[in-house]
C-alpha beads as a LAMMPS data file, in Angstrom:
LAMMPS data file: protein, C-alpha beads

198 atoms
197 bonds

1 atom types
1 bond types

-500.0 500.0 xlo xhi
-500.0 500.0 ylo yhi
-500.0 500.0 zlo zhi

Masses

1 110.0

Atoms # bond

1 1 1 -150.146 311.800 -360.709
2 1 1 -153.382 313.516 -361.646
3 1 1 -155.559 311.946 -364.752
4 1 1 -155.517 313.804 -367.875
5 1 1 -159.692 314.784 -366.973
6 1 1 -158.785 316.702 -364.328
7 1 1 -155.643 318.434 -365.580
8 1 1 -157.468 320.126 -368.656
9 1 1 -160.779 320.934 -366.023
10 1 1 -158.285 322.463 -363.333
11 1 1 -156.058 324.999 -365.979
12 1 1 -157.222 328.269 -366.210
13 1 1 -157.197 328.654 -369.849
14 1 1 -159.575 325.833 -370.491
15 1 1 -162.373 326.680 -367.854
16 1 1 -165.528 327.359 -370.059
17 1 1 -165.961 330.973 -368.520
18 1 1 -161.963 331.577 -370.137
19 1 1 -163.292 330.167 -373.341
20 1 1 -166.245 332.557 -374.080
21 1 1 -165.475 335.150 -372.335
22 1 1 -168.167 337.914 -369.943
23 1 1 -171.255 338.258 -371.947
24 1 1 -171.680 341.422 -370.133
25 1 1 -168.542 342.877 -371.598
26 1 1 -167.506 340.884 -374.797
27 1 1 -163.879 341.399 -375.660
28 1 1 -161.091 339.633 -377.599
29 1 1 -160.086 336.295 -375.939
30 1 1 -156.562 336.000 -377.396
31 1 1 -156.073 332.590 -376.266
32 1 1 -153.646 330.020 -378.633
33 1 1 -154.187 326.593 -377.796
34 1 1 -151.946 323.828 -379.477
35 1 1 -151.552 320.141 -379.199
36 1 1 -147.781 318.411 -379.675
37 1 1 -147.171 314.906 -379.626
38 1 1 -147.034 311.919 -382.427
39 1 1 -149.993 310.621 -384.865
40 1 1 -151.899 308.041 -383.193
41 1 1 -152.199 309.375 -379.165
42 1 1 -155.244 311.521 -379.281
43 1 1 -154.747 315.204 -379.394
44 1 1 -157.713 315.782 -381.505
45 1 1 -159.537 313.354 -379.136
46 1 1 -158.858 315.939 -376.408
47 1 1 -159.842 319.097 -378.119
48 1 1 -163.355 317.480 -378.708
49 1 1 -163.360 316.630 -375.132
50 1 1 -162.686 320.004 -374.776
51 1 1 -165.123 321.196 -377.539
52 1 1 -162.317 323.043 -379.257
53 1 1 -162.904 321.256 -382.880
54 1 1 -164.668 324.581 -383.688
55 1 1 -161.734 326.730 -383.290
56 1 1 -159.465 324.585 -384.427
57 1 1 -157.049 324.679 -387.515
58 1 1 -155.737 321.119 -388.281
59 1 1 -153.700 320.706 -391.780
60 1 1 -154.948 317.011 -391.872
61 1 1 -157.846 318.757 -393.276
62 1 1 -155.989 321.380 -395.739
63 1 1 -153.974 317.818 -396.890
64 1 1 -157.236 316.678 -397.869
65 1 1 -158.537 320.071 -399.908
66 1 1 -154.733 320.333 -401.637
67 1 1 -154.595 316.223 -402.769
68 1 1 -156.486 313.494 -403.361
69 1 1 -155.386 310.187 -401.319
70 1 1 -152.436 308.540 -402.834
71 1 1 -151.883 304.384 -403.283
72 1 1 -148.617 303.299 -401.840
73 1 1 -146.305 300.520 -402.238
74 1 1 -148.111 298.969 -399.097
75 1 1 -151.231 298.130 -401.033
76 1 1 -153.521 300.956 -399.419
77 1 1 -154.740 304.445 -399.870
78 1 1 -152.751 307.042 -397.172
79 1 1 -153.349 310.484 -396.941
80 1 1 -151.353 312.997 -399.784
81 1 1 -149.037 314.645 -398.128
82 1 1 -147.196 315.985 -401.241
83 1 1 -148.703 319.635 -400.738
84 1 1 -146.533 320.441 -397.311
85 1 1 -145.368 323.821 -398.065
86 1 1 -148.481 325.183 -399.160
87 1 1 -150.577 323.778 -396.236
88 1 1 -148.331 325.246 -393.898
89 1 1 -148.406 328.178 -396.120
90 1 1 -152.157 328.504 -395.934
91 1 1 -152.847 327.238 -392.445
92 1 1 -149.969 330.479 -390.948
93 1 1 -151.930 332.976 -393.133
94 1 1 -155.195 331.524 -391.123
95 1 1 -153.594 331.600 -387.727
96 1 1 -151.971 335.149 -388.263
97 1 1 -155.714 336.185 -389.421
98 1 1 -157.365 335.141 -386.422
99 1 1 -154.512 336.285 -384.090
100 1 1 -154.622 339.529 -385.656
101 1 1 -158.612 339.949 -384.314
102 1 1 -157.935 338.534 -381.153
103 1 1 -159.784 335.050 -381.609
104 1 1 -159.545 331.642 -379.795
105 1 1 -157.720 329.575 -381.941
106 1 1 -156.193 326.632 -381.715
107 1 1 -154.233 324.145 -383.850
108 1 1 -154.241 320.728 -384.292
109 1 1 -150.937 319.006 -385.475
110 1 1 -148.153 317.388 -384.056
111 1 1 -145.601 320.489 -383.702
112 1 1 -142.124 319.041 -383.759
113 1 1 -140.699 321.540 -386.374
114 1 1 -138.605 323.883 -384.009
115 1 1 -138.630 327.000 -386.331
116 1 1 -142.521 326.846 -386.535
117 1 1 -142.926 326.767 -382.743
118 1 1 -140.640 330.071 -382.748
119 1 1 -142.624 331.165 -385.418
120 1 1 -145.784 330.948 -382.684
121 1 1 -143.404 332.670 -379.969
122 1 1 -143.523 335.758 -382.425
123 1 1 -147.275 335.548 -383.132
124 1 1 -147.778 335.305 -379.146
125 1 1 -145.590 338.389 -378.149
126 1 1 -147.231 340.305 -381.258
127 1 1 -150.652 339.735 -380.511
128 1 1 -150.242 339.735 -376.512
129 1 1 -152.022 336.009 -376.323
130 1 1 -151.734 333.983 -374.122
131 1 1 -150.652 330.117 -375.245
132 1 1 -151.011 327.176 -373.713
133 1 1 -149.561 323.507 -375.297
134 1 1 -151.358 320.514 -374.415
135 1 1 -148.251 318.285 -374.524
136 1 1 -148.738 314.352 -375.820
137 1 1 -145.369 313.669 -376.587
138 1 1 -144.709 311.567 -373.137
139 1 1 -146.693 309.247 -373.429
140 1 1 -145.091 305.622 -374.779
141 1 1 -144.363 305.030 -378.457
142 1 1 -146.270 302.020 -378.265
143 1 1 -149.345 303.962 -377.376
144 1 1 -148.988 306.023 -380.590
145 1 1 -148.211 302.942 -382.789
146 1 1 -151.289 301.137 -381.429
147 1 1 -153.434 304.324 -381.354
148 1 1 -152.406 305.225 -385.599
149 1 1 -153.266 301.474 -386.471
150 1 1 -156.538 301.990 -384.690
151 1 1 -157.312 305.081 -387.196
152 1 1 -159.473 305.380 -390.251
153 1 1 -157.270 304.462 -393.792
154 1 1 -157.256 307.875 -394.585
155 1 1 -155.961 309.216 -391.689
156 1 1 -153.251 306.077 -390.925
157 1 1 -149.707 306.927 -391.773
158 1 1 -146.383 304.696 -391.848
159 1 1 -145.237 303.516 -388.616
160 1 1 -141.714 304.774 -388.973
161 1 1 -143.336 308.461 -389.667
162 1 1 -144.711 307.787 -386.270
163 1 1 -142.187 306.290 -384.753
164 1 1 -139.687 309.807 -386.710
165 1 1 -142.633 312.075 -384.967
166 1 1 -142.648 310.294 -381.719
167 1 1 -139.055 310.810 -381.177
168 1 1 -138.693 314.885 -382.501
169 1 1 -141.792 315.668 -380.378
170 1 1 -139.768 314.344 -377.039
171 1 1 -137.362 317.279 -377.863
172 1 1 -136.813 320.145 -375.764
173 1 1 -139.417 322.607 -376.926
174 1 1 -137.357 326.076 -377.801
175 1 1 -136.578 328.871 -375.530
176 1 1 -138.089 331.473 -377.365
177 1 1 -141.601 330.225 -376.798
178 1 1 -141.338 329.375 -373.308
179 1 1 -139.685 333.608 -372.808
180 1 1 -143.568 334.468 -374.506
181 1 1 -144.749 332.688 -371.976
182 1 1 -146.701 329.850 -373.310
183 1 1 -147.863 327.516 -371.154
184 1 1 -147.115 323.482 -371.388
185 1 1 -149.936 321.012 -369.735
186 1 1 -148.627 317.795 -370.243
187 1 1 -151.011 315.031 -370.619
188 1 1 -150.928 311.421 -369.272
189 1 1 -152.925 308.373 -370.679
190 1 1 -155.662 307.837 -370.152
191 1 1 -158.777 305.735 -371.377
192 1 1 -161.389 308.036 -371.227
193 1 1 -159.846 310.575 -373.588
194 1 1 -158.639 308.174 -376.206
195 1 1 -161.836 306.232 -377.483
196 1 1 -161.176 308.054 -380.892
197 1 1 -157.145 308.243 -381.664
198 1 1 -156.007 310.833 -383.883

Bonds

1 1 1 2
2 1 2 3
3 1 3 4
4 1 4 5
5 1 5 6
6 1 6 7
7 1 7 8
8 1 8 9
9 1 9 10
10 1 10 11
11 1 11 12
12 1 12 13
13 1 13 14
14 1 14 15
15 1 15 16
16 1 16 17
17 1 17 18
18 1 18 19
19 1 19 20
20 1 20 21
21 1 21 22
22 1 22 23
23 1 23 24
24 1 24 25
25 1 25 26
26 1 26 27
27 1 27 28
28 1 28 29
29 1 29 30
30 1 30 31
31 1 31 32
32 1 32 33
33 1 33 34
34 1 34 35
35 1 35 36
36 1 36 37
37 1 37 38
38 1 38 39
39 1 39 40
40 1 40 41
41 1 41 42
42 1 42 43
43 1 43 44
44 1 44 45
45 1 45 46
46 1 46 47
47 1 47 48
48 1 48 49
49 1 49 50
50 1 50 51
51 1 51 52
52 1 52 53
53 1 53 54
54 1 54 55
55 1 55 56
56 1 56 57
57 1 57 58
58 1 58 59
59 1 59 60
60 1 60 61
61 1 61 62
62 1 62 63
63 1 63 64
64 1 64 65
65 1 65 66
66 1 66 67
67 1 67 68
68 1 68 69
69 1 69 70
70 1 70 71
71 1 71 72
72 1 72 73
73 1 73 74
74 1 74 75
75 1 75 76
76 1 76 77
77 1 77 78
78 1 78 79
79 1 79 80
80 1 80 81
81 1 81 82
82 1 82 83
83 1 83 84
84 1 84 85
85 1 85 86
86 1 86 87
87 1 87 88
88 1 88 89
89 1 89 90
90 1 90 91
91 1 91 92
92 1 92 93
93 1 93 94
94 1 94 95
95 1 95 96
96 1 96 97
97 1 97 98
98 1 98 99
99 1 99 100
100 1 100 101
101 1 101 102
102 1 102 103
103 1 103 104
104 1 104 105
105 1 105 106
106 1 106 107
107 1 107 108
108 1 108 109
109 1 109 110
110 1 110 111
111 1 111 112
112 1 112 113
113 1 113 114
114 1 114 115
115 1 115 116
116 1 116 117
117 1 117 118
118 1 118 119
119 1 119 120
120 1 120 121
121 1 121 122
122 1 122 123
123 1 123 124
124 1 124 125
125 1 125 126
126 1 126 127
127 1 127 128
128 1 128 129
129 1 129 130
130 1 130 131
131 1 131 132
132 1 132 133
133 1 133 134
134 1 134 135
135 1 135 136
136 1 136 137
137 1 137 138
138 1 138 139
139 1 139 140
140 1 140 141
141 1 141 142
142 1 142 143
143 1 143 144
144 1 144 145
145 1 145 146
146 1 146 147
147 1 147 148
148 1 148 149
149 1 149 150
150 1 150 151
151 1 151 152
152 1 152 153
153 1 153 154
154 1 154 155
155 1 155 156
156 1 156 157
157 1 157 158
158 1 158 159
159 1 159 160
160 1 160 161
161 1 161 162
162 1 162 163
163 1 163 164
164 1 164 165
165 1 165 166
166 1 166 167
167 1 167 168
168 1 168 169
169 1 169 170
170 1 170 171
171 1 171 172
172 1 172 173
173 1 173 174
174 1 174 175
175 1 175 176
176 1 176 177
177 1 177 178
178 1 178 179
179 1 179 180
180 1 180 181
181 1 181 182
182 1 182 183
183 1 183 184
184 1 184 185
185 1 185 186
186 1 186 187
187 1 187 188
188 1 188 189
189 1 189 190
190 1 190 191
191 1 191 192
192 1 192 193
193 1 193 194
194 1 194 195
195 1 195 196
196 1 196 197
197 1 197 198
């Protein structure tokens, strides 16, 4: 089985000449790039191997602008995430934006929630991108339990919310975005790529 290195070099869509673009003729890229898989495995490890962090829309970070850090029953500070609807809310407004003038975007989260992924099939056949999903969710709970205990406070989350994520994200993906014609890489462990689990 080939490494996780040299499946993201080797696509098409990742190759740095797909990701700028001809400098003689500049033009839209229309490329959506999106992780899937549970807290704790590194997808946003990836995209910064990938230098993607730029592009990239990640609601971790709109948590973080909506609510302050909240103390739980566990004795420590987690992340708020009390604000889900308008997060979601804001970060769909931001995709559809950039869609709409053909950027490179790509989104960091764990994807599990099957009406948002058809949600992306519609953006995709609107826009005329093409998608790609670099798929996590294969690798072994354990890795994700081990990875999300190895991550900052404010990042760390329960391990049954991992455990709820691990097991949604192993879920057939729906039809409707594989008839747009997204693409799924799917990623194997490896060391190299997950120094920094997110």
């Amino acid at each position: 089985r080939q490494s996780a290195s040299k499946l993201l070099s080797a696509h098409p869509l990742l190759t740095p000449h797909a990701l700028r673009g001809s400098r003689q003729r500049p033009s839209p890229l229309r490329r959506l790039i999106f992780t899937r898989g549970a807290q704790g495995l590194g997808k946003s490890s990836v995209l910064r191997a990938l230098n993607l962090t730029p592009f990239t829309l990640c609601p971790d970070d709109l948590r973080a602008l909506w609510g302050a850090p909240v103390w739980t029953d566990s004795g420590r500070w987690m992340v708020n995430h009390n604000h889900e609807a308008e997060v979601w809310a804001f970060l769909g407004e931001r995709l559809e934006q950039r869609m709409s003038r053909g950027e490179l975007v790509v989104v960091d989260a764990t994807h599990t929630y099957q009406p948002g992924l058809e949600g992306y099939a519609r953006l995709i056949e609107r826009f005329g991108y093409r998608a790609l999903c670099l798929d996590l969710s294969q690798r072994p709970l354990e890795e994700a339990l081990e990875g999300n205990a190895r991550r900052p406070w404010r990042a760390r989350v329960p391990d049954r919310a991992v455990e709820r994520v691990w097991a949604a994200a192993r879920q057939p993906r729906p039809p409707s975005l594989l008839d747009a014609g997204c693409e799924v890489l799917s990623l194997p462990a490896e060391g190299s790529l997950e120094e920094t689990r997110d």
